[in-house]
Every structure is written in structure tokens, then in C-alpha cells.
Backbone as a ProteinNet text record, in pm:
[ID]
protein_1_A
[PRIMARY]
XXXXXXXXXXXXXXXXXXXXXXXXXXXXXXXXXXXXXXXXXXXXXXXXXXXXXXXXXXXXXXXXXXXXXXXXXXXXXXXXXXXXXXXXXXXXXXXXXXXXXXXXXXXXXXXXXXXXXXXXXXXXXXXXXXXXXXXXXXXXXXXXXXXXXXXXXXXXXXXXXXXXXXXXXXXXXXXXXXXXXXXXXXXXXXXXXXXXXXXXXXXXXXXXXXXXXXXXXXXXXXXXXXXXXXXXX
[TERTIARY]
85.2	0	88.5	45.9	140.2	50.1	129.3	39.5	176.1	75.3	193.8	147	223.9	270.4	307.5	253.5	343.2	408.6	536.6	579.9	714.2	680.1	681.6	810.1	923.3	1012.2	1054.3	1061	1072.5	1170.4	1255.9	1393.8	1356.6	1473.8	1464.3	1611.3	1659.9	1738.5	1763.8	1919.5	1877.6	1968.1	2033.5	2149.7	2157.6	2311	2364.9	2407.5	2306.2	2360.4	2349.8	2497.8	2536.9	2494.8	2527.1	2537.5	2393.6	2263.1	2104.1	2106.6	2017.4	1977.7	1840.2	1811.7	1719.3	1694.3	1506.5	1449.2	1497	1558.1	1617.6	1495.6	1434.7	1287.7	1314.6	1230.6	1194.8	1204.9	1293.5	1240.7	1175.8	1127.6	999.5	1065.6	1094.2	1122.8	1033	983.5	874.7	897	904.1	986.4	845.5	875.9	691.8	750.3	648.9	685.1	615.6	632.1	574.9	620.9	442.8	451.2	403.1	473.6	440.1	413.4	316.7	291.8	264.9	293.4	286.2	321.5	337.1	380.2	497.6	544.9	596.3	568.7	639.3	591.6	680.2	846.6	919.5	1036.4	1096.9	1152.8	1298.5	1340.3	1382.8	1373.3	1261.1	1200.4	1301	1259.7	1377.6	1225.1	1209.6	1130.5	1238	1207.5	1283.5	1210.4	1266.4	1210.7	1327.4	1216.9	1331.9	1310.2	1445.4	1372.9	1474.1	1378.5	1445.3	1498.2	1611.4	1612.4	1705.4	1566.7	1634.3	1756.5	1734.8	1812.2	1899.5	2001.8	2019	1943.7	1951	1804.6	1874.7	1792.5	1791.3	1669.1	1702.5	1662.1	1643	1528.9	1489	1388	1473.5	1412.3	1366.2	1237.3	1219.4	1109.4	1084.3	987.8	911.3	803.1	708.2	639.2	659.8	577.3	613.7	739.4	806	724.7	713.4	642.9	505.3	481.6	372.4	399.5	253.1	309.5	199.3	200.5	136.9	267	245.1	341.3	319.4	425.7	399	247.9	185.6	79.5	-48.8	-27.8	-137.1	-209.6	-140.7	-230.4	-166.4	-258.7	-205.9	-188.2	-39	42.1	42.7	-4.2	9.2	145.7	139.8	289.4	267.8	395.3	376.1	491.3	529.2	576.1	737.6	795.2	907.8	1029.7	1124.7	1241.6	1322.1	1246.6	1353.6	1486.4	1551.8	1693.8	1674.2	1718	1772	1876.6	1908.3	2033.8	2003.1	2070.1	2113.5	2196.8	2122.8	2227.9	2184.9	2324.5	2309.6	2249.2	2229.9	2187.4	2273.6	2400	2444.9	2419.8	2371	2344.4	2433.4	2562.3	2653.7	2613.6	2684	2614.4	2650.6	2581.6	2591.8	2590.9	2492.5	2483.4	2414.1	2382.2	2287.4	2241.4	2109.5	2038.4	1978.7	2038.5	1997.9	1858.9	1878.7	1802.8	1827.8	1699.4	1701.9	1724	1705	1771.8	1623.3	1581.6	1510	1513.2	1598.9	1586	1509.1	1476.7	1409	1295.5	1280	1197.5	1143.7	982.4	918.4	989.2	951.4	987.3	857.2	877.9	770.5	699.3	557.6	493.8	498	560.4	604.2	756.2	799.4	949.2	1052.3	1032.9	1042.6	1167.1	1204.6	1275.1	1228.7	1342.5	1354.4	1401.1	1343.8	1398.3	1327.3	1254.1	1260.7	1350.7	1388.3	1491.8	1439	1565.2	1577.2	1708.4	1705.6	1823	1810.7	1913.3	1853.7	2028.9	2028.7	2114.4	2108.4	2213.4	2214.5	2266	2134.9	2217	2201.7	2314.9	2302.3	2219.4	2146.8	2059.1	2119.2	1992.6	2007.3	1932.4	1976.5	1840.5	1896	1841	1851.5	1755	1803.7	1758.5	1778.2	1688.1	1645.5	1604.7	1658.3	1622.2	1554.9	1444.4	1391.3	1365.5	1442.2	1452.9	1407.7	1413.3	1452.8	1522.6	1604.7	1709.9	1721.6	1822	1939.3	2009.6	1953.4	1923.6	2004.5	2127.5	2199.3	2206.4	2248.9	2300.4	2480	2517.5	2616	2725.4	2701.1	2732.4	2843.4	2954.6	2967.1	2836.8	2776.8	2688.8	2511.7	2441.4	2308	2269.3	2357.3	2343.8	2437.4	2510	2575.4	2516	2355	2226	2268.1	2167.9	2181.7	2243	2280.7	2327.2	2212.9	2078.5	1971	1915	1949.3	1842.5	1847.3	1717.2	1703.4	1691.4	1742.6	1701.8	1582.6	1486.4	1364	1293.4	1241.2	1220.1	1347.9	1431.2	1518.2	1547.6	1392.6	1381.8	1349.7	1257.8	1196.3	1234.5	1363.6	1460.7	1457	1464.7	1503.1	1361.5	1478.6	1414.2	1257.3	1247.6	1143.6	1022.7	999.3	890.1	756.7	782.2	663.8	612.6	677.9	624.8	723	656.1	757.5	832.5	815.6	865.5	865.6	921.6	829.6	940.2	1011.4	1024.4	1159	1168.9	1244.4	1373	1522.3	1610.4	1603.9	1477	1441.8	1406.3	1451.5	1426.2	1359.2	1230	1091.8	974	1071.2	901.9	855.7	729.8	596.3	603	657.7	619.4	735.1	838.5	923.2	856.7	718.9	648.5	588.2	628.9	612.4	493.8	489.5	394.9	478.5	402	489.8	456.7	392.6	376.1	450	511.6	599.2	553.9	541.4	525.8	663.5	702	795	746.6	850.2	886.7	964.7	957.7	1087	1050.4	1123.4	1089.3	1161.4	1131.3	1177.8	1281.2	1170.3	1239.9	1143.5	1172	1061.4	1027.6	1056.2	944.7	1023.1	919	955.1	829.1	918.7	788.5	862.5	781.5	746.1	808.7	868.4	936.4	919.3	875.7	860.5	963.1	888.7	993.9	1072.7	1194	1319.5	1232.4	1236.4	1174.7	1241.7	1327.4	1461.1	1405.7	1313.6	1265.4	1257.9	1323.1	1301.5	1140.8	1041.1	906	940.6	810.4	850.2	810.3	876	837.1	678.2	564.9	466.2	476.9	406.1	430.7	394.3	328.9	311	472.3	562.5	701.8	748.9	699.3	795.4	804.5	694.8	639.5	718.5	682.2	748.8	927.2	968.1	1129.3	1163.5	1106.6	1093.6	1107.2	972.9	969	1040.8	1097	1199.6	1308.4	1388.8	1488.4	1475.3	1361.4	1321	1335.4	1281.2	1315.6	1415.2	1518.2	1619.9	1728.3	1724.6	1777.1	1751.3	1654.1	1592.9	1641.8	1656.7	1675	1885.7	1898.9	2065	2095.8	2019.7	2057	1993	1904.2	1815.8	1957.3	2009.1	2077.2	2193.8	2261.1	2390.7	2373.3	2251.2	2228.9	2259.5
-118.8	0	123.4	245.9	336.2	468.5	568.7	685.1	794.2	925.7	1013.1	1145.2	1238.8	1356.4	1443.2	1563.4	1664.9	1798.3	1813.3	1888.8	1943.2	2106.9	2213.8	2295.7	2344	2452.4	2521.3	2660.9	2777	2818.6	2883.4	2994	3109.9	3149.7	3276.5	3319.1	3381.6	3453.3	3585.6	3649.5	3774.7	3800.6	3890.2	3939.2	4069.8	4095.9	4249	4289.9	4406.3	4430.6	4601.6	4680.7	4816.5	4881.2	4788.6	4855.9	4867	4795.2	4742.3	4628.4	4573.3	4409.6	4418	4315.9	4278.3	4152.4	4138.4	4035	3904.5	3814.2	3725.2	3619	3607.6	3516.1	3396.6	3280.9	3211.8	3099.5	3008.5	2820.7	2763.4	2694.5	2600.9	2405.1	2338.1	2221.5	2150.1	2091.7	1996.5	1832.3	1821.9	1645	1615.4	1493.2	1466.8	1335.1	1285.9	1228.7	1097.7	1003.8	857.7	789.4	724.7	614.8	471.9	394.5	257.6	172.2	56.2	-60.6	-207.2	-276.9	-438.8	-543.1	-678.7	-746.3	-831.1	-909.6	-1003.2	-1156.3	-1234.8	-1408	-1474.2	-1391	-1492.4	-1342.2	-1438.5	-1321.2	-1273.3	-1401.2	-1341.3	-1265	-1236.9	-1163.5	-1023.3	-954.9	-801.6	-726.5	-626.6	-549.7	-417.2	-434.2	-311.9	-207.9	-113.6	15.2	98.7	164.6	225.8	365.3	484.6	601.2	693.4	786.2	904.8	1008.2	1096.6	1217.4	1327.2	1421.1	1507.1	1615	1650.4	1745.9	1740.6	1765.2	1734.1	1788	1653.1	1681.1	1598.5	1659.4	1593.6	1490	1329.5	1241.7	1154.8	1162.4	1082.7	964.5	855.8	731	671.8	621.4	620.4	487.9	420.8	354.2	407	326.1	368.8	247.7	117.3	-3.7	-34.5	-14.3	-55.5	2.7	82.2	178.2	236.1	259.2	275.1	455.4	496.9	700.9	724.2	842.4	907.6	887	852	884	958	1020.1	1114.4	1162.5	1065.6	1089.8	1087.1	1091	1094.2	976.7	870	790	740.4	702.4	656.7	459.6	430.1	295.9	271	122	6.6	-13.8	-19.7	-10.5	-195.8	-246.6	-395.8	-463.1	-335.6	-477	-529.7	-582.5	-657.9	-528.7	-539.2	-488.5	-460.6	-326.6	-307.3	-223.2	-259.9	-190.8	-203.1	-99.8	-46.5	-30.7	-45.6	-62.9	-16	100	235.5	158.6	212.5	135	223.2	272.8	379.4	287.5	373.2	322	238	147.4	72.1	-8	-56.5	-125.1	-130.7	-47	-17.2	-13.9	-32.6	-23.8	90.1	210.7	301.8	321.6	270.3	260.4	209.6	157.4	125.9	188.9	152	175.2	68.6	52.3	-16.1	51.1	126.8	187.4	383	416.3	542.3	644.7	574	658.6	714.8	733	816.5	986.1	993.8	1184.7	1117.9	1033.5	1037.5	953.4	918	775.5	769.3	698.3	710.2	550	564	440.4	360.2	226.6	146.8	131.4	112.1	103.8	-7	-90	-226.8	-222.5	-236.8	-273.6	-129.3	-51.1	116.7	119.3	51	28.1	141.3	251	320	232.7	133	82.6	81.9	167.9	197.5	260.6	280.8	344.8	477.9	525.7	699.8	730.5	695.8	762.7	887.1	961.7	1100.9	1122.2	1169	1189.8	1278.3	1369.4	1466.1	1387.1	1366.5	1253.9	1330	1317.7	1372.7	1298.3	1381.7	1319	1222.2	1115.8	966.7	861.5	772.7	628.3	585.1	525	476.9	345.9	281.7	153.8	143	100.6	118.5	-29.1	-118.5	-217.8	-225.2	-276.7	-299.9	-452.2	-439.4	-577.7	-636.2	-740.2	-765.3	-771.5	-714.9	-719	-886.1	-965.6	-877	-895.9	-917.7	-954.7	-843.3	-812.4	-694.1	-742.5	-611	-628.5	-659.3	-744.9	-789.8	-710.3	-666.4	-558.9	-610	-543.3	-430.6	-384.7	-456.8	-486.2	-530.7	-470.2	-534.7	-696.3	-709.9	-858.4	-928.9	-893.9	-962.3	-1014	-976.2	-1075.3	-1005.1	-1097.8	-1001.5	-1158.4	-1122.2	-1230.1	-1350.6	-1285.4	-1392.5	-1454.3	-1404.9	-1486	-1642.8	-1662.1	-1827.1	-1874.8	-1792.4	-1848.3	-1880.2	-1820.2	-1875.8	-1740.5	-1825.3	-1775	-1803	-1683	-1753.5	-1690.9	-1617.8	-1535	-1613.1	-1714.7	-1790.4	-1806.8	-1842.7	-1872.2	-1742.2	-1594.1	-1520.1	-1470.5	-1451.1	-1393.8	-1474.7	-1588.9	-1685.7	-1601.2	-1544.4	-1477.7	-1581.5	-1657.7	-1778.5	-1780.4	-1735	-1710.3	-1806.5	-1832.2	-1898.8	-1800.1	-1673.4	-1606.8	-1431.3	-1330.7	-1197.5	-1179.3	-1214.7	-1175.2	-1072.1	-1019.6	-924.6	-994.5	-921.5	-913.3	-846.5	-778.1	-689.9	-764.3	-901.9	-952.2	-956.3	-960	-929	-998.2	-1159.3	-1241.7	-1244.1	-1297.1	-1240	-1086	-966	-870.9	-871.8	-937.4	-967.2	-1003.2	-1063.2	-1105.6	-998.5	-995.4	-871.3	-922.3	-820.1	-857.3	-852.1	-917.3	-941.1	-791.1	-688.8	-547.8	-464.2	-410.5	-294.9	-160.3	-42.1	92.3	162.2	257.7	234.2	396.8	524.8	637.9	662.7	725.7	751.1	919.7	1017.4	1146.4	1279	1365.9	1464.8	1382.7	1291.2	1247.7	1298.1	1241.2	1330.6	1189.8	1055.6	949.5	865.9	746.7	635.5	492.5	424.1	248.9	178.7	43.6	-28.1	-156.5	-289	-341.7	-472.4	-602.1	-776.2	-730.2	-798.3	-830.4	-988.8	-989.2	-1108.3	-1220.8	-1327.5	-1404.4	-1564.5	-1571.2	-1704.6	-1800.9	-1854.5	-1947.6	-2089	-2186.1	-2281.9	-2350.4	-2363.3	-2399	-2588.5	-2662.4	-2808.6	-2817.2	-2939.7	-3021.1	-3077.6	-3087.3	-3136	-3272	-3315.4	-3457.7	-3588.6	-3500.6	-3586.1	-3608.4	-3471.1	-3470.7	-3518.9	-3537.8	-3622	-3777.3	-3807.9	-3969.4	-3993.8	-3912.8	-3945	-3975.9	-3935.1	-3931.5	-4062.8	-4116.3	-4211.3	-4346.5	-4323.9	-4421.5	-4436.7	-4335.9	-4348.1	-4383	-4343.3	-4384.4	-4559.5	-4576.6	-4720	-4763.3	-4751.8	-4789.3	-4798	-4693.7	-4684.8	-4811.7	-4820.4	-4959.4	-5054.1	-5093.7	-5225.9	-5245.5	-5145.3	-5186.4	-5187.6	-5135.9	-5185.2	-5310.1	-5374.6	-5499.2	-5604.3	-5568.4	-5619.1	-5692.1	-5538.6	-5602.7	-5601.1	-5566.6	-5643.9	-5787.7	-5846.8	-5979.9	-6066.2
0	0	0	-106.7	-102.4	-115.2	3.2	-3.7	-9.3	-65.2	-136	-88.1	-30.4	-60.1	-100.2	-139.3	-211.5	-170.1	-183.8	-106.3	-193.2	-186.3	-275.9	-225.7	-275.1	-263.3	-353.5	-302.7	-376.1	-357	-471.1	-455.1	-546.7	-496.6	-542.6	-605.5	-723.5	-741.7	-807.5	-791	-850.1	-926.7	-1018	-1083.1	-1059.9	-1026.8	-1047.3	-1134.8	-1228.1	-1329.2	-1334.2	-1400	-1377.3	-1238.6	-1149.2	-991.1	-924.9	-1038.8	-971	-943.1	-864	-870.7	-900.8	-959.5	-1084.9	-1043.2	-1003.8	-996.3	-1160.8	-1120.1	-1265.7	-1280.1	-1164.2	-1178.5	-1058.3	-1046.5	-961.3	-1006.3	-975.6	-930.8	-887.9	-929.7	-858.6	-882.5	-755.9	-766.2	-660.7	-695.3	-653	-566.3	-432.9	-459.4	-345.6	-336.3	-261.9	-155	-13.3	40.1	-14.3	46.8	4.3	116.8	158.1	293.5	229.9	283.2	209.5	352.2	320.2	424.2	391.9	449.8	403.4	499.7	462	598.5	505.7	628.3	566	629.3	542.6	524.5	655.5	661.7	714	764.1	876.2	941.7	834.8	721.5	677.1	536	500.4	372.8	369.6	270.2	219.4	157.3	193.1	90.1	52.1	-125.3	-164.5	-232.5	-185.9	-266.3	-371.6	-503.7	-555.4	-568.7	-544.5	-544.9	-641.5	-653.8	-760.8	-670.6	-688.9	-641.4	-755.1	-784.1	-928.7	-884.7	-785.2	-766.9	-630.8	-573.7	-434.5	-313.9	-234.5	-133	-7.5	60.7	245.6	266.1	235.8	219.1	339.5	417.1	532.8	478.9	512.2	529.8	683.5	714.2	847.8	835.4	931.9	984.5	1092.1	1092.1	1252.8	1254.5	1250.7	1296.1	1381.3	1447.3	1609	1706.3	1733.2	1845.8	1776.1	1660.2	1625.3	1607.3	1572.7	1522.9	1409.4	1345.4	1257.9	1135.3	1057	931.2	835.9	726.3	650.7	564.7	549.8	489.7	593.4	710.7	831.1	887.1	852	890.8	1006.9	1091.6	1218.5	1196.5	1264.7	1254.9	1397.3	1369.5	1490.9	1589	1685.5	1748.5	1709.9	1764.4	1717.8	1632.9	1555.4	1398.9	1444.8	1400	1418.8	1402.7	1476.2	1500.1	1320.1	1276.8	1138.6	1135.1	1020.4	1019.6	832.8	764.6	680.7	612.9	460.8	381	272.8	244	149.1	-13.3	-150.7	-225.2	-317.7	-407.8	-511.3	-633.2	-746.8	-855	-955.5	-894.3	-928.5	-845.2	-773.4	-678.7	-559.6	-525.8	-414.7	-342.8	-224	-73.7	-13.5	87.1	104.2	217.5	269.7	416.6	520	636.9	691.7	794.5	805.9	968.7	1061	1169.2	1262.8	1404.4	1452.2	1507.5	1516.9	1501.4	1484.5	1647.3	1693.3	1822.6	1899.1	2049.9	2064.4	2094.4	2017.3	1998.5	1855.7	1769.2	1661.4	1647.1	1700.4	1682	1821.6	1823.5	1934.8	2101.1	2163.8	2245.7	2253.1	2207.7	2247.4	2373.4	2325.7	2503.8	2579.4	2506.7	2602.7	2661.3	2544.1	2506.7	2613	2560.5	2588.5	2503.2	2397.2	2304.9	2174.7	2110.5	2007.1	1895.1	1831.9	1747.4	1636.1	1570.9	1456.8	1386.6	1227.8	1189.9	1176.3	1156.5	1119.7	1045.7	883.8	861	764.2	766.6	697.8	584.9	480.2	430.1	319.7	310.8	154.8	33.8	-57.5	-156.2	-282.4	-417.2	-514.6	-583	-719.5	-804.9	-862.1	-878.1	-914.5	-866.4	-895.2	-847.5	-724.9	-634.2	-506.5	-523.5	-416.5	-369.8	-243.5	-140.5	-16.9	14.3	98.5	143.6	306.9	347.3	489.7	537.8	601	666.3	817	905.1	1030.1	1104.5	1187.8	1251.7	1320.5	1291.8	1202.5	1129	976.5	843.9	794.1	793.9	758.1	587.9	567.1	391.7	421.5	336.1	306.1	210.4	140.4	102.5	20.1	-75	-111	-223.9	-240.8	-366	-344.5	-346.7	-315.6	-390.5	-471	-528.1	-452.3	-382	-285.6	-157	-167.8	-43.3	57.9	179.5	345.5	441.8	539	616.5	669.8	656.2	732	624.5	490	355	364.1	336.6	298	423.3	584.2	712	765.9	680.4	727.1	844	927.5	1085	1155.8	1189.7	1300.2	1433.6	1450	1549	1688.1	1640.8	1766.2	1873.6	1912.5	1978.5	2100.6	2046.7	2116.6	2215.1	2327.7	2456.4	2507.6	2481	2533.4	2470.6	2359.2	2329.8	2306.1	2306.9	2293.5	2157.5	2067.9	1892.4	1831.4	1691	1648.4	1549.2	1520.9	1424.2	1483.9	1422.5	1444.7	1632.4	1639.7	1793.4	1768.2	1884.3	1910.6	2041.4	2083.3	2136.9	2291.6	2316.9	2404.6	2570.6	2546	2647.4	2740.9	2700.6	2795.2	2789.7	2731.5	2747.8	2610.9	2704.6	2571.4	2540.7	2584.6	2539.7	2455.4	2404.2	2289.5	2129.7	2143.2	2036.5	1982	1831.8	1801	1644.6	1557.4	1450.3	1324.4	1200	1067	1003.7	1050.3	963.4	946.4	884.8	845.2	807.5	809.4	765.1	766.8	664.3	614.2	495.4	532	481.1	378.2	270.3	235.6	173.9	240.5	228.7	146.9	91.2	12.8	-106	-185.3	-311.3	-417.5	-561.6	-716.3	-720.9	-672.4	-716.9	-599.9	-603.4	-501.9	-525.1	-559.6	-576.6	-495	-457.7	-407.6	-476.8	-482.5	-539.4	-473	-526.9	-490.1	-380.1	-305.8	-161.6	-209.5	-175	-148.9	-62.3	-98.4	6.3	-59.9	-4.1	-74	39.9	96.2	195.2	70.6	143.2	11.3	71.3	-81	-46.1	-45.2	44.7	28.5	-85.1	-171.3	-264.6	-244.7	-350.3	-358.7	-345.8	-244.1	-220	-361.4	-468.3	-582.1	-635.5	-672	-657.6	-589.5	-455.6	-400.2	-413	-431.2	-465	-595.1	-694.6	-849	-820.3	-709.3	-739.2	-648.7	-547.9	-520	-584.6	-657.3	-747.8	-860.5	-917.5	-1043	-1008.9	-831.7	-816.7	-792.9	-745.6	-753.4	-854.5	-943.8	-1090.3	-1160.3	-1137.8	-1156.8	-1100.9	-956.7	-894	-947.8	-1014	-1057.7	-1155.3	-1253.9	-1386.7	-1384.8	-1292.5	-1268.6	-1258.5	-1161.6	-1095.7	-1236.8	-1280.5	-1389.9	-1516	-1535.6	-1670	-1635.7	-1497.1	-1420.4	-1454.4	-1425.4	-1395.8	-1540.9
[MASK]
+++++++++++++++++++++++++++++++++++++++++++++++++++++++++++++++++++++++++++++++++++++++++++++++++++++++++++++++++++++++++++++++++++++++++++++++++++++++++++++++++++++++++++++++++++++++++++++++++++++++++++++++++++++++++++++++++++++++++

């Protein structure tokens, strides 16, 4: 789900010419916010986003499903979702940077947890394409290269384990029990860019074989044995 913003700046310049200054006229550059939301399947899924920025800009990428909040486009978000962190990649696919937690001078504290762990990263980036990865902590990007995968891919769920949360997936590090069990939802910012989509989330979980597949290979390797010993004989 994607909701959008528009958001407008104006300059101004002038020229000195024979010792007057002279209105030279006005700029108008336009870049807009965009809030996106979704869940995911498995703790280790990737959702990527891709974004434009025409001109150089002060580029805040943020979440609010950890603690919950109002996001750029007003809608009010569930506190709840699973512990995210963030990975920055230019339009070659380079790695740029990450975010692990946004800090609470930025980001709200959960009402359980009292944990700031949504992201907050903010950066001046020159015009060009971006790629923005959101993940689970702590499913980092691997980097130097976004085709170079994240450290948790293909792990599945491998949250369960932590802090006795009693879930089998979705948990958090915060060591508090059941109030460690967190939700598969994400909400998810990306601010003062000229475009921004939404992109198949990564989800490398290997699915089981259909047990008709599985029967067929059975039996052929059966078959296979037989007809060895068959014309051995």
C-alpha cells in the first residue's frame, strides 16, 4: 500500500547588473513524500524500494511499525511490527549505508518494550536512483553490492529462539518475554524524493516439494535400482 505527498520549494534569485539588482525570476522544484505498508511471510524476507532524487536533497528514510506514530501521509500505525533496520544502495546497486536503530531523539519508544527501534536515517544525496532495502534485525546487507544478499536470507524464521517470546517467528532481542512477540507489519517512509515504488519483496525461503514430486522421485529412483541390478544380472 502506497500513499503520497506533495511537497513544494521555492527559490529565489537575482542578478547584479550596472550597480542594480534585478528580480532574474523564480524556481519552482517539486519532490513529494511517500509512505508505504505491508507485511511479511518470514523473518527473513527483504522489501525493496526504488527512489528518484532530481536534484540534491535531504533524504529521510524512516519507519514507525516498532512503536507505532502518525506517518507522513497521516495515517495513524500500529505499534507492534518486528524490530527493522535499513540498507542504502546507489543506482548501481553499491552499498551506502545502513540503519539499525534510529535513536530516541528520533523515533518514538515502544509502550512495552520502551525500546527506540525503529529506523531513522537522513542523508544529503546527489541526483540519481537509489535503492532502499527494509529488513529484520538482524538480516543486515552484506554488502559491497546489493546482489551480494543479506546475512539472514534463505534463514527462514530464526527469530523464535530469542528472549522466550513464545512465537515462532516476528520476535524481538528486548528480552521481555511475551512482550518480545512482536507482529509481521511494516510501515515504512521515504521522504523529500521526485518518485519512489514499491518493489517484490526477497523471500529465498526454500518452499517443500509437492508430495506428488515427491512420490514421483521415489519411485523413479526405484526404478532406476531395478533396472541396474536387472541387466547387471
Amino acid at each position: 500500500m502506497i500513499r503520497k505527498l506533495a511537497r513544494t520549494a521555492f527559490g529565489v534569485f537575482g542578478a547584479l547588473v550596472l550597480g542594480g539588482i534585478f528580480a532574474a525570476g523564480t524556481a519552482q522544484a517539486t519532490t513529494s513524500d511517500y509512505s508505504f505498508t505491508g507485511t511479511f511471510g518470514h523473518d527473513s524476507d527483504v522489501q525493496l524500494f526504488n527512489f528518484t532524487v532530481g536534484s540534491q536533497s535531504q533524504v529521510i528514510l524512516r519507519t514507525w511499525s516498532y512503536a507505532g506514530g502518525v506517518n507522513a501521509a497521516g495515517d495513524t500505525i500500529a505499534r507492534g511490527g518486528f524490530d527493522p533496520i535499513l540498507a542504502l544502495f546507489d543506482g548501481t546497486g553499491k552499498y551506502i549505508d545502513q540503519n539499525d536503530d534510529g535513536g530516541c531523539s528520533y523515533v518514538a519508544a515502544d509502550a512495552l518494550t520502551g525500546a527506540c527501534w525503529d529506523t531513522y536515517f537522513s542523508a544529503l544525496l546527489d541526483p540519481g536512483n537509489y535503492t532502499v532495502a527494509v529488513m529484520e534485525y538482524n538480516n543486515f546487507a552484506n554488502g559491497p553490492y546489493l546482489s551480494n544478499g543479506f546475512a539472514r536470507q534463505g534463514d527462514g524464521n530464526f527469530t523464535s529462539g530469542w528472549s522466550n517470546c513464545g512465537a515462532t517467528s516476528f520476535c524481538d532481542v528486548s528480552n521481555r518475554g511475551a512482550a518480545s512477540a512482536r507482529g509481521n507489519f511494516w510501515a515504512f517512509d521515504i521522504l523529500n524524493v521526485d518518485a519512489a515504488t514499491q518493489q517484490p519483496p526477497i523471500t529465498s525461503v526454500p518452499e517443500p516439494a509437492p508430495l506428488g514430486l515427491l512420490g514421483f522421485g521415489v519411485l523413479l529412483c526405484g526404478w532406476l535400482a531395478w533396472r541396474r541390478r536387472h541387466f547387471a544380472g
